[in-house]
LOFIVEX-893239 format. One record per residue (C-alpha): residue in three letters; x, y, z. Coordinates in steps of 0.2 Angstrom, whole numbers, padded with zeros to 4 digits, always signed. Example, Ala and Ser with C-alpha at 12.3 -4.5 7.8 and 13.67 -1.06 7.14 Angstrom:
ALA+0062-0022+0039
SER+0068-0005+0036
// end
This chain:
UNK+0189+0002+0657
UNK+0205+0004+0645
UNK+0215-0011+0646
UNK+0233-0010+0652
UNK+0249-0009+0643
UNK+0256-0023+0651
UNK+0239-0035+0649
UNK+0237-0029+0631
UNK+0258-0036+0628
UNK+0254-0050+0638
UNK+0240-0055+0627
UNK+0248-0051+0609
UNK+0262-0062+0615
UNK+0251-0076+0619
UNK+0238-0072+0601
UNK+0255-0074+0592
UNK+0260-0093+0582
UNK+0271-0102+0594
UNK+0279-0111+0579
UNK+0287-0105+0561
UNK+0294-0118+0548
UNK+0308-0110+0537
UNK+0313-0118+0521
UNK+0330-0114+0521
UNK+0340-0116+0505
UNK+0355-0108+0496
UNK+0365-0110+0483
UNK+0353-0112+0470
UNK+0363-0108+0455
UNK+0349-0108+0443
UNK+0355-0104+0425
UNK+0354-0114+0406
UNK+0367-0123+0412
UNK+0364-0129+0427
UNK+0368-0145+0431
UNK+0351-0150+0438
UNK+0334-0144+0431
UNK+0319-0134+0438
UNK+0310-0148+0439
UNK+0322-0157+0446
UNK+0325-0148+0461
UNK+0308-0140+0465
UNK+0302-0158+0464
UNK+0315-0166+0475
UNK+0308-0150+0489
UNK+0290-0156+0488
UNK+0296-0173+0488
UNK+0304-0170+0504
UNK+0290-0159+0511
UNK+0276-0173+0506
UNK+0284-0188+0510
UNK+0301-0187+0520
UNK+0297-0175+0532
UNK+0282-0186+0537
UNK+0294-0202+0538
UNK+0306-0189+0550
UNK+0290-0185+0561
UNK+0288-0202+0565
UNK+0305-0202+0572
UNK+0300-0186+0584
UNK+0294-0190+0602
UNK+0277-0183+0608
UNK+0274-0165+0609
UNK+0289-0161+0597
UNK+0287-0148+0582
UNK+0282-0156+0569
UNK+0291-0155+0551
UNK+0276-0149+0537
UNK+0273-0136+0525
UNK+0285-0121+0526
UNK+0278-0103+0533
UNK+0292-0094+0527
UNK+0306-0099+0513
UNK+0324-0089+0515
UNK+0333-0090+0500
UNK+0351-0086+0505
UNK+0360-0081+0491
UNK+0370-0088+0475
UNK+0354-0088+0465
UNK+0364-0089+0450
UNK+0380-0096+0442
UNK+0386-0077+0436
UNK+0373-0066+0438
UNK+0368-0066+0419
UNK+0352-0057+0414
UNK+0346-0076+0408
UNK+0351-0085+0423
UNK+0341-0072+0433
UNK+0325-0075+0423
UNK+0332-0094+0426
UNK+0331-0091+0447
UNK+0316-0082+0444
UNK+0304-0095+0438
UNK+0313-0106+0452
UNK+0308-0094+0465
UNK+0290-0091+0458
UNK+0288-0110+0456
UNK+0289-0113+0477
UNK+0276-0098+0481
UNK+0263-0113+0481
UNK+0273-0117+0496
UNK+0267-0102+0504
UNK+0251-0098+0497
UNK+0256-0088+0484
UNK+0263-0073+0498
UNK+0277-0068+0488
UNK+0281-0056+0504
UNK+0284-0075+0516
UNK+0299-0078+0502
UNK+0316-0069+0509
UNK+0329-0067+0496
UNK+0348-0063+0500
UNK+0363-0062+0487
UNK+0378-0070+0488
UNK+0396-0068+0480
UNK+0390-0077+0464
UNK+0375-0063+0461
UNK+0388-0051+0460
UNK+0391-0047+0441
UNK+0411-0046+0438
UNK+0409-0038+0420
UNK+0399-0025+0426
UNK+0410-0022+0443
UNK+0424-0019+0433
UNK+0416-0005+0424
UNK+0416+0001+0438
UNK+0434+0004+0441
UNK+0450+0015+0434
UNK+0466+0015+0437
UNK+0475+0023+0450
UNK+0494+0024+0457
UNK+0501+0017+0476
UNK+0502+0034+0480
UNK+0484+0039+0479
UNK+0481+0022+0487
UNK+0492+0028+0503
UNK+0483+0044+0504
UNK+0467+0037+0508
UNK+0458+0042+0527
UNK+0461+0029+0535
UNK+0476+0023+0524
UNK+0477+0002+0522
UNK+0459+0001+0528
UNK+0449-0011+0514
UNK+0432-0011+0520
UNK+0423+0005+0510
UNK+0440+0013+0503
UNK+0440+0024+0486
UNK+0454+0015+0478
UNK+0459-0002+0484
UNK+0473-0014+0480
UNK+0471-0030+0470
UNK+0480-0048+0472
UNK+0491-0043+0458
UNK+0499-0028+0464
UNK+0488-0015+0455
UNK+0480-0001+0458
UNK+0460+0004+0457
UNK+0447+0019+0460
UNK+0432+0016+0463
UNK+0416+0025+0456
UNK+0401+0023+0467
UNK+0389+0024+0454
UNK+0394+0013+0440
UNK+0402+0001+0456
UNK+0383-0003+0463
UNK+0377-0008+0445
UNK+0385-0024+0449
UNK+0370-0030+0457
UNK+0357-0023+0445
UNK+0351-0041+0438
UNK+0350-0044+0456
UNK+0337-0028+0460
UNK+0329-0031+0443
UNK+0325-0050+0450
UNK+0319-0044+0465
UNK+0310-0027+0461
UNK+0298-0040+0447
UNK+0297-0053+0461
UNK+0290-0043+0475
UNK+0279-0033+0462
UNK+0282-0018+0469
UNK+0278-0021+0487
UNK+0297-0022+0494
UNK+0311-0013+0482
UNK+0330-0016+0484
UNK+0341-0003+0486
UNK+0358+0003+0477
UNK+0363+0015+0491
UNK+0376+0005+0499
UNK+0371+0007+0518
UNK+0355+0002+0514
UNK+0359-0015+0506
UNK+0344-0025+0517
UNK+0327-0031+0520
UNK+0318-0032+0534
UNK+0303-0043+0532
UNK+0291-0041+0546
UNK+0281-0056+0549
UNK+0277-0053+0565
UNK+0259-0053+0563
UNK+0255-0070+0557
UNK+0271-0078+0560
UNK+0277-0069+0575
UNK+0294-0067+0564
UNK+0304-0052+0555
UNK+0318-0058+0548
UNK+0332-0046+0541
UNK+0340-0053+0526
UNK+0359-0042+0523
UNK+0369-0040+0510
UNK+0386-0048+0513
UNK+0392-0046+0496
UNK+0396-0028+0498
UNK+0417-0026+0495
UNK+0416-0044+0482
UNK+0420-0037+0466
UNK+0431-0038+0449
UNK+0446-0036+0458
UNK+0449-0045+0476
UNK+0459-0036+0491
UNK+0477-0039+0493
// end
């Protein structure tokens, strides 16, 4: 006899992993000039990983999750210092250095940008100058989010040219487009600024990782 709807959902949900670890980390700033090496900070992870988390288990009472191996890592953005094309091949070899974490499934790593991924030499490219009046004219008028031409801290006055704008997250797209190998792509079209990673399978997880980055540019609101 065909099994039920409602008997097949009941038995997915209780096939599926009733615990997923997250590595968590941001602000990464990887670059020449970082502060702190490669070495220094992928070691410190698998220091933690190997030996602390096994010293914070201890503290745990019975039948509590226990701290272990990551099933997924979320990168939350600032990879880099200012998004230079080196401090993205920088936060690339970072990355690539934690898939071990993972098994190698590049597709368990969630990468989101933050404000320091944005590239300001190439978001001013992507502005000219306009006048107050053109400003004042826009549908809706004095509304930021998503305008043509915008106001900066200083009183002046800038359109916007979509195409050139977005280029300001290319070393971004590049780093991600090599990283996934194909598999998952980032977008330039500006509503479509997200990932959806669907884990569901093995993890019983899909995680969404946004662009928050979207109006950071060369030249700040008023």
């Amino acid at each position: 006899p065909a099994v039920k709807l409602s008997e097949r959902r009941d038995r997915t949900i209780q096939e599926m992993p009733t615990l997923c670890r997250v590595l968590h980390i941001s602000d990464i700033h990887r670059g020449p000039k970082a502060p702190t090496s490669d070495f220094t900070l992928s070691n410190k992870l698998l220091d933690d990983i190997s030996h602390t988390y096994a010293a914070d288990n201890m503290r745990l009472s019975e039948g509590d999750p226990q701290l272990g191996q990551p099933d997924l890592i979320v990168v939350s953005g600032d990879l880099t210092q200012t998004a230079s094309e080196q401090e993205y091949e920088c936060a690339l070899r970072f990355i690539e250095s934690l898939l071990p974490l993972v098994n190698g499934e590049r597709r368990r790593v969630v990468l989101v940008p933050g404000n320091h991924d944005v590239n300001w030499a190439e978001s001013s490219k992507g502005y000219s100058p306009a006048t107050k009046q053109e400003y004042e004219k826009q549908d809706p008028p004095g509304e930021p989010y998503r305008q043509s031409i915008k106001r900066a801290h200083d009183g002046t006055y800038w359109k916007k040219s979509e195409e050139t704008y977005t280029q300001r997250f290319r070393n971004f797209k590049n780093l991600f487009d090599v990283f996934y190998r194909g598999a998952i792509s980032y977008s330039f079209e500006r509503g479509m600024m997200y990932t959806v990673y669907d884990c569901s399978t093995h993890l019983g997880v899909v995680v969404a990782g946004f662009n928050s980055c979207d109006e950071i540019d060369a030249y700040p609101d008023n």
